[in-house]
C-alpha positions as CSV (number, residue, x, y, z in Angstrom):
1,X,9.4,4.7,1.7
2,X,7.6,7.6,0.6
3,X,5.3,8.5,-2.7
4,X,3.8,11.7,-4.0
5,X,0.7,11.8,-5.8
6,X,1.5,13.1,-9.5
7,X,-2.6,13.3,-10.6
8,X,-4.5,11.5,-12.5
9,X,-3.5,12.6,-15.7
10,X,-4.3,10.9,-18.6
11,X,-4.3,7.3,-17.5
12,X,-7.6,5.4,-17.8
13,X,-10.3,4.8,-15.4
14,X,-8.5,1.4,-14.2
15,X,-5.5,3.2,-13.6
16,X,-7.1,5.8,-11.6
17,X,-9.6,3.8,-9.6
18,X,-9.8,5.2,-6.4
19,X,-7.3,8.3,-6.7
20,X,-10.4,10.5,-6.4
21,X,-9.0,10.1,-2.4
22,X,-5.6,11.3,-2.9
23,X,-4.5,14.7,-3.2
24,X,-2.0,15.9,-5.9
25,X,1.4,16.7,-5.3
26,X,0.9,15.5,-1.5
27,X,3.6,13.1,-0.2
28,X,2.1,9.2,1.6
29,X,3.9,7.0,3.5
30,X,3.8,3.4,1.7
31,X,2.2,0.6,3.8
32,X,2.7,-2.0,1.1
33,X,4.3,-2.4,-2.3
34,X,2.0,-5.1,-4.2
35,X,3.1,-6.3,-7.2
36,X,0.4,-8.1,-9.5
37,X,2.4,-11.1,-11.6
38,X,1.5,-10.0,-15.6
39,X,-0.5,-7.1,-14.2
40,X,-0.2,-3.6,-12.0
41,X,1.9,-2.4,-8.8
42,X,0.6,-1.0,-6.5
43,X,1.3,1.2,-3.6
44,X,-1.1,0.6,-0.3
45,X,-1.3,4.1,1.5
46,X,-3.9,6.1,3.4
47,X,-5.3,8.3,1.6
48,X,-6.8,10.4,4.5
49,X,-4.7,9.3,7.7
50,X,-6.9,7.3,10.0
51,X,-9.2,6.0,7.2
52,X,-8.5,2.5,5.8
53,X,-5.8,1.7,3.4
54,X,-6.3,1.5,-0.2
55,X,-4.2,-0.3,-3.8
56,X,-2.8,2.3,-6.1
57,X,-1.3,1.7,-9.3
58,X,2.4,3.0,-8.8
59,X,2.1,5.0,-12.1
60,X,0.1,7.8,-10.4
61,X,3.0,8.7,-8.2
62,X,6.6,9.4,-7.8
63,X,8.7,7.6,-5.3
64,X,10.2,10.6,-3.1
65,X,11.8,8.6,-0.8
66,X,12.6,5.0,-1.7
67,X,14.2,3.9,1.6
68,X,12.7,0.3,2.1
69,X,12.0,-0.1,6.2
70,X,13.9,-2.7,8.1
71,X,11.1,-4.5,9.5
72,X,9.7,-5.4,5.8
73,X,9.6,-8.9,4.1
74,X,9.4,-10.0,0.8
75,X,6.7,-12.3,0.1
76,X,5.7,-14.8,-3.0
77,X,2.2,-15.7,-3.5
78,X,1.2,-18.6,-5.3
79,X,0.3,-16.7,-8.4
80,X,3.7,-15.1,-8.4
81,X,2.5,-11.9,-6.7
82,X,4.9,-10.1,-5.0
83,X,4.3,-7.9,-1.8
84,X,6.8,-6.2,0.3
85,X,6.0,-5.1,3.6
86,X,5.3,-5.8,7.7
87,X,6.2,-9.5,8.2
88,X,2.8,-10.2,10.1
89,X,0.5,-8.2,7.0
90,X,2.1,-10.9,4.2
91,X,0.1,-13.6,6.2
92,X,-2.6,-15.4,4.2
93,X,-5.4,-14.1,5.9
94,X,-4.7,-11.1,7.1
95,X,-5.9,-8.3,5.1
96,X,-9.4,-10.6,4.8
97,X,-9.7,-10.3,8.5
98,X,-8.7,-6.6,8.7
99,X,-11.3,-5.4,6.3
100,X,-13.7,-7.9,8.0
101,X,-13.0,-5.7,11.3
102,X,-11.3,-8.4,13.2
103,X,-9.7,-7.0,16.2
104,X,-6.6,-8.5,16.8
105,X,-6.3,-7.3,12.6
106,X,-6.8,-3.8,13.2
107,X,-4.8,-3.9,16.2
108,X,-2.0,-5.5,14.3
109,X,-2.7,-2.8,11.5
110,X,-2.5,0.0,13.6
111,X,0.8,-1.4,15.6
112,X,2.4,-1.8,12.5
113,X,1.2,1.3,10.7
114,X,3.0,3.2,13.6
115,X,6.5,1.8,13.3
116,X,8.8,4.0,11.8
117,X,9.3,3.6,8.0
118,X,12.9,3.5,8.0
């Protein structure tokens, strides 16, 4: 699956939290689709490859590809939140102990990262 940034636009500052890292009219591969029960959906990409992942509110972009990879899951949370992506990454836990620098996280981040998205 595949995005391109549209800009900011007019949307509000909640909207646009964070898109300051993204460039317009650039294409990102999508790590995650995160959908927020009553609330947002978001796209998890990287912004600047190599750097770590951030939430974007799918409304900044346009789906250029919408191919959903093989290896993905579908995942309820307990709030009805929805994600869709890499089996091992829908784990409770998981993205706590990536952004707490965890190794075998990051390890499992990168591995999964690097699988083709189709």
């Amino acid at each position: 699956m595949r995005i391109r940034f549209k800009g900011a636009g007019e949307h509000s500052a909640p909207i646009t939290q964070g898109a300051g890292r993204l460039r317009e009219d650039c294409d990102y591969p999508v790590l995650e689709v995160f959908a927020v029960a009553d609330s947002e959906n978001l796209f998890r990409v990287e912004a600047v490859s190599g750097e770590t992942p951030g939430l974007y509110d799918s409304r900044l972009f346009e789906v250029t590809d919408g191919s959903i990879p093989s290896h993905w899951v579908a995942s309820v949370g307990a709030r009805g939140d929805i994600t869709l992506g890499p089996a091992e990454w829908v784990k409770p836990g998981f993205w706590d102990a990536f952004f707490d620098g965890e190794r075998w996280a990051v390890d499992l981040y990168q591995s999964e990262k690097n699988k083709p998205l189709r």
